[in-house]
DSSP file (Angstrom, degrees, kcal/mol; ACC not computed):
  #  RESIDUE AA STRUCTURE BP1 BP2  ACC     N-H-->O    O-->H-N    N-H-->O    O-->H-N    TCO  KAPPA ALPHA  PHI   PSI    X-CA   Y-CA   Z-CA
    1    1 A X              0   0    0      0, 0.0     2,-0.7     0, 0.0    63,-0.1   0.000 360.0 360.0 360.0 150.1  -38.3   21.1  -40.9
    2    2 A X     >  -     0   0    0     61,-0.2     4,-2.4     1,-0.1    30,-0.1  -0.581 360.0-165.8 -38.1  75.1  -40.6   21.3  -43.6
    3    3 A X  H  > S+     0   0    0     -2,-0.7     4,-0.7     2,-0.2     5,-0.2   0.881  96.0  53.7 -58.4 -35.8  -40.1   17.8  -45.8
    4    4 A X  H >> S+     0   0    0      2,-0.2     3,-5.4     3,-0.1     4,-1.5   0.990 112.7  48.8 -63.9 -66.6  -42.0   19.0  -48.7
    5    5 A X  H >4 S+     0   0    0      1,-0.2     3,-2.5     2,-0.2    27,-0.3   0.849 111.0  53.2 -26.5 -78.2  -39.2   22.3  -48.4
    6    6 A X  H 3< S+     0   0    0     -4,-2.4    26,-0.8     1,-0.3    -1,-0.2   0.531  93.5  61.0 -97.7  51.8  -36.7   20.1  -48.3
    7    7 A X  H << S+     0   0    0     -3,-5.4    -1,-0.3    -4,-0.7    -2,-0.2   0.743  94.0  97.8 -90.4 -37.9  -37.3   17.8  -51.3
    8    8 A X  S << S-     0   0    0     -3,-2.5    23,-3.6    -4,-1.5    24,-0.1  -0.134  79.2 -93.5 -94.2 171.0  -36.8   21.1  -53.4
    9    9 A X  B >   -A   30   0A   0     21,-0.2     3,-2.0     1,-0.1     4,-0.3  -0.080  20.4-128.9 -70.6 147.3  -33.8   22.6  -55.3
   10   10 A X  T 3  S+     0   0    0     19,-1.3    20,-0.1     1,-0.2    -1,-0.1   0.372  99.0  80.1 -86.1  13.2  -31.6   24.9  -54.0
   11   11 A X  T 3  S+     0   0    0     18,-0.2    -1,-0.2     1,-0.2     4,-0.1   0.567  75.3  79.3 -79.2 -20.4  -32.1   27.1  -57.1
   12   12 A X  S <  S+     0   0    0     -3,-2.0    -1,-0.2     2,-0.1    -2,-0.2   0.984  74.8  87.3 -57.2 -56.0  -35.0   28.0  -55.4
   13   13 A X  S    S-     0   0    0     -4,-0.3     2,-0.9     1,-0.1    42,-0.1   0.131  85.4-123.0 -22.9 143.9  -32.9   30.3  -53.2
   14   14 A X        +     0   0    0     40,-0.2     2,-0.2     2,-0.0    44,-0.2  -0.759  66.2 140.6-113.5  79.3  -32.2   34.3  -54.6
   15   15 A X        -     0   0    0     -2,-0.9     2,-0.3    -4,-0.1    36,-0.0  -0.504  60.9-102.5 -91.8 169.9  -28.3   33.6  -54.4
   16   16 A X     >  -     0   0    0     -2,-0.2     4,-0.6     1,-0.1     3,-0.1  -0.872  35.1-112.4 -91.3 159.8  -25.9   34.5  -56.6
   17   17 A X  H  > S+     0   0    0     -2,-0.3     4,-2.2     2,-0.3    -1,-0.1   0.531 108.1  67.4 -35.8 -45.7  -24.6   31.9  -58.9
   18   18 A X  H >> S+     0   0    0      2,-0.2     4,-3.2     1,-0.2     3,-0.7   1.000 105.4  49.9 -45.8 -72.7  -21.1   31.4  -57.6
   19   19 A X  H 3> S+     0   0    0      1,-0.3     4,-1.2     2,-0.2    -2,-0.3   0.755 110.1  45.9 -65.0 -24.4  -22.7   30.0  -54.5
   20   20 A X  H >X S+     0   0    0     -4,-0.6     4,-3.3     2,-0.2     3,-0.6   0.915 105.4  57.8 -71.8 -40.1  -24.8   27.8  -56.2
   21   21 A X  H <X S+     0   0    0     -4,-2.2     4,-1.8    -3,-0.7    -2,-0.2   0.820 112.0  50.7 -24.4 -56.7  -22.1   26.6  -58.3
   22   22 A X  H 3< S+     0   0    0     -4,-3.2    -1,-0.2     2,-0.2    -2,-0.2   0.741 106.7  46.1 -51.4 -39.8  -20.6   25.8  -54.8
   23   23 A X  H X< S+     0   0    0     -4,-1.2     3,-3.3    -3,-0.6     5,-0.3   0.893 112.5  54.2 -86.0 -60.8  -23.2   24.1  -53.3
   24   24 A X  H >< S+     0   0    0     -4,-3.3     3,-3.1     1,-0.3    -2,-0.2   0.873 106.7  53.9 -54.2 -28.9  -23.6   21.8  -56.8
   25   25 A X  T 3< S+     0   0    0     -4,-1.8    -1,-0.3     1,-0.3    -2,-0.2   0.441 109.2  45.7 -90.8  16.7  -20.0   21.0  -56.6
   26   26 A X  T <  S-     0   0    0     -3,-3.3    -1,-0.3     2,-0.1    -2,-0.2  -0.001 118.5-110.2 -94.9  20.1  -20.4   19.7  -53.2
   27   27 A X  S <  S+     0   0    0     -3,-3.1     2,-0.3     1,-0.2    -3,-0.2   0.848  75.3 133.8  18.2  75.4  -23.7   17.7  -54.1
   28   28 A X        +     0   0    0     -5,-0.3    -1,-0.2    -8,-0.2    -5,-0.1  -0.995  16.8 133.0-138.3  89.0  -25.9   20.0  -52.1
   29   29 A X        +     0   0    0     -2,-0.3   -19,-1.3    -3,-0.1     2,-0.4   0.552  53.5  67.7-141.5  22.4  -28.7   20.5  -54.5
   30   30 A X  B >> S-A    9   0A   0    -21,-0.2     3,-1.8   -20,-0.1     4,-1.7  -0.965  81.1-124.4-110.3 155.3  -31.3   20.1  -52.6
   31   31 A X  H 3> S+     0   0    0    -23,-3.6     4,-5.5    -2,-0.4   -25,-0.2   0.791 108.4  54.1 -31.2 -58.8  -32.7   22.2  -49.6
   32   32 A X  H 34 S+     0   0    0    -26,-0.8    -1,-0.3   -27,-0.3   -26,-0.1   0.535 106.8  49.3 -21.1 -50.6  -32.6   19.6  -47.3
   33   33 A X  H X4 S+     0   0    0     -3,-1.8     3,-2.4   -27,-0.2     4,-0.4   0.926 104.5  59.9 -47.6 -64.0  -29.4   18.9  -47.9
   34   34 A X  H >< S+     0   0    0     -4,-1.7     3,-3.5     1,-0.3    33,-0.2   0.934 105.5  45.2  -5.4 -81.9  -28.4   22.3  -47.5
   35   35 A X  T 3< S+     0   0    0     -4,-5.5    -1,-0.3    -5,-0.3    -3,-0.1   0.350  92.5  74.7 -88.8  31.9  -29.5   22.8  -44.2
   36   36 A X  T <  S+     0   0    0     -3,-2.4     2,-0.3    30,-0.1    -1,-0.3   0.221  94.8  83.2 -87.9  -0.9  -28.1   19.4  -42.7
   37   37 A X  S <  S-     0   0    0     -3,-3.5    30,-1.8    -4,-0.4     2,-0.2  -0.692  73.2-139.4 -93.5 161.0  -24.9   21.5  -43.1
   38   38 A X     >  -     0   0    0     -2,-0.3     4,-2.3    28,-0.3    30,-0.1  -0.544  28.6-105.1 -89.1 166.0  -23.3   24.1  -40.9
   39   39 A X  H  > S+     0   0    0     28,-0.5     4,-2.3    -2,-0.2     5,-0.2   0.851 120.8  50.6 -66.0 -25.6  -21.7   27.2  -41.4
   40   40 A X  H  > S+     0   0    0      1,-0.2     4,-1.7     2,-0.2     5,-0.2   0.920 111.2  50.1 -78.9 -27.6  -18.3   25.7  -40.7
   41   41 A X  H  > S+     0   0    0      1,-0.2     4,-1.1     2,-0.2    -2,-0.2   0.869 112.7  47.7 -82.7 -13.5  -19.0   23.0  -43.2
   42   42 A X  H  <>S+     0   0    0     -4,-2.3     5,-1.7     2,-0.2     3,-0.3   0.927 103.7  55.4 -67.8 -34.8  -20.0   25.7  -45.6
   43   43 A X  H ><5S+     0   0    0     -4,-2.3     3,-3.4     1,-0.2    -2,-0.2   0.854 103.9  61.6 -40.4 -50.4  -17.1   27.7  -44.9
   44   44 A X  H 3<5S+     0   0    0     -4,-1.7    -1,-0.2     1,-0.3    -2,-0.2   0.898 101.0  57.5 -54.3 -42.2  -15.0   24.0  -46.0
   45   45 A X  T 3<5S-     0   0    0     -4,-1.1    -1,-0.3    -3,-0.3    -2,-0.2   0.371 128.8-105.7 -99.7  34.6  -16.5   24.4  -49.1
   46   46 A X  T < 5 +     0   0    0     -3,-3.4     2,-0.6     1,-0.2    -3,-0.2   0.577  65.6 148.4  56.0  33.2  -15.0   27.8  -49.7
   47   47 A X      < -     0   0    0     -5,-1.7    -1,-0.2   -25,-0.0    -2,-0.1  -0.831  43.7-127.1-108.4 141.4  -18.0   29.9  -49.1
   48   48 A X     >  -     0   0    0     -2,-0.6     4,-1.0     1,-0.1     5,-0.1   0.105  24.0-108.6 -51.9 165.6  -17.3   33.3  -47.7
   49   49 A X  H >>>S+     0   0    0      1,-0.2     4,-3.4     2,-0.2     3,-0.6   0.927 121.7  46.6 -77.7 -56.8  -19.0   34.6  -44.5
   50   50 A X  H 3>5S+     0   0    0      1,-0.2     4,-2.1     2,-0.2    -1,-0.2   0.947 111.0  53.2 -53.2 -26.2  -21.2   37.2  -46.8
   51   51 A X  H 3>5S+     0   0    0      1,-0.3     4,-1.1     2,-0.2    -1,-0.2   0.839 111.8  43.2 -86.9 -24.0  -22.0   34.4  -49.1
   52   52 A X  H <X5S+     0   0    0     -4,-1.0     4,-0.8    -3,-0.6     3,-0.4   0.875 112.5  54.0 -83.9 -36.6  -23.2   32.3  -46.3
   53   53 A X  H >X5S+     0   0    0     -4,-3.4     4,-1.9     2,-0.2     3,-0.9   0.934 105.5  51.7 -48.0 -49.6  -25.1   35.2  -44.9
   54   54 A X  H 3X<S+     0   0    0     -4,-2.1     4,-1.9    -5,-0.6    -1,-0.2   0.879 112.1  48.5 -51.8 -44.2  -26.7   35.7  -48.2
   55   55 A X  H 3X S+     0   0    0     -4,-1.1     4,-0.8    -3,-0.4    -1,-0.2   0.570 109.3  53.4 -93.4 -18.9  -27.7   31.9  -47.9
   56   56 A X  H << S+     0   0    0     -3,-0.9    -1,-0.2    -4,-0.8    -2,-0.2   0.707 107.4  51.4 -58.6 -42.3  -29.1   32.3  -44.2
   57   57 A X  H >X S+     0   0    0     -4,-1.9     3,-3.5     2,-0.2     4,-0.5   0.991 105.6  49.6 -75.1 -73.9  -31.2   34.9  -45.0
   58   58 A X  H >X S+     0   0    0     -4,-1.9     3,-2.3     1,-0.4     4,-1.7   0.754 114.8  46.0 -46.6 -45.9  -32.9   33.4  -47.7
   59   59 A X  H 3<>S+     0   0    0     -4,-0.8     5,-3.0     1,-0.3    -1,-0.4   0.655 105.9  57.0 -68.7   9.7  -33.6   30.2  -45.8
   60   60 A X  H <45S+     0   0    0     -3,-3.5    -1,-0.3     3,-0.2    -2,-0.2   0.686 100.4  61.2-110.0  -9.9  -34.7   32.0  -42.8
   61   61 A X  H <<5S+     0   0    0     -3,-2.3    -2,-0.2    -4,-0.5    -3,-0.1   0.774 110.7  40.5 -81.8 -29.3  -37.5   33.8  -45.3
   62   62 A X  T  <5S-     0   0    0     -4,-1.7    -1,-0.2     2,-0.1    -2,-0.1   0.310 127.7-107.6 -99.0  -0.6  -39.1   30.1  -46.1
   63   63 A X  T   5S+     0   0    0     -5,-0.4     2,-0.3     1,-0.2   -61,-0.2   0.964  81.2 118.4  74.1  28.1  -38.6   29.4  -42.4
   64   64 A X      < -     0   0    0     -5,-3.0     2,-0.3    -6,-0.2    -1,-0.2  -0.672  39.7-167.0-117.2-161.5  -35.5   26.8  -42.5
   65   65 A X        -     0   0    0     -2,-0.3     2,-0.2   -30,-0.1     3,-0.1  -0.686  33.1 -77.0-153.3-176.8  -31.9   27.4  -40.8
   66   66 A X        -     0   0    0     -2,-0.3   -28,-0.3     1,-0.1     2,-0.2  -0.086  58.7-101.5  72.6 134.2  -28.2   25.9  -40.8
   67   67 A X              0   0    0    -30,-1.8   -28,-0.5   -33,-0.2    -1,-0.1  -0.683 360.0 360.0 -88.3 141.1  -28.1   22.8  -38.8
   68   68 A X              0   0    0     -2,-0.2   -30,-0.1   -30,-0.1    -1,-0.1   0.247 360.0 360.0  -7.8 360.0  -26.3   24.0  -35.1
């Protein structure tokens, strides 16, 4: 991965707010952070399959992913 990418804020992402709301209250606000999670660990933090879809795509436009 990309360190400079993930040094930066997950605000960067074009999410909706709820999910960012989510992510801060799991102290996920950077990218990097972000994608050392999975989708099952996003799912634990009550985000929805579309909301994690939403959150796939975007990283997959800047060229990150979901950790395995």
């Amino acid at each position: 991965m990309n360190n400079k990418l993930d040094k930066q804020n997950i605000l960067r992402l074009d999410v909706k707010d709820n999910i960012i709301n989510k992510l801060n209250s799991n102290n996920i606000s950077k990218l990097g952070e972000l994608c050392s999670n999975s989708e099952a660990d996003l799912r634990s933090y009550n985000l929805n399959d579309s909301e994690i879809n939403s959150i796939k795509e975007e990283l997959r436009q800047i060229g990150m992913i979901l950790r395995s």
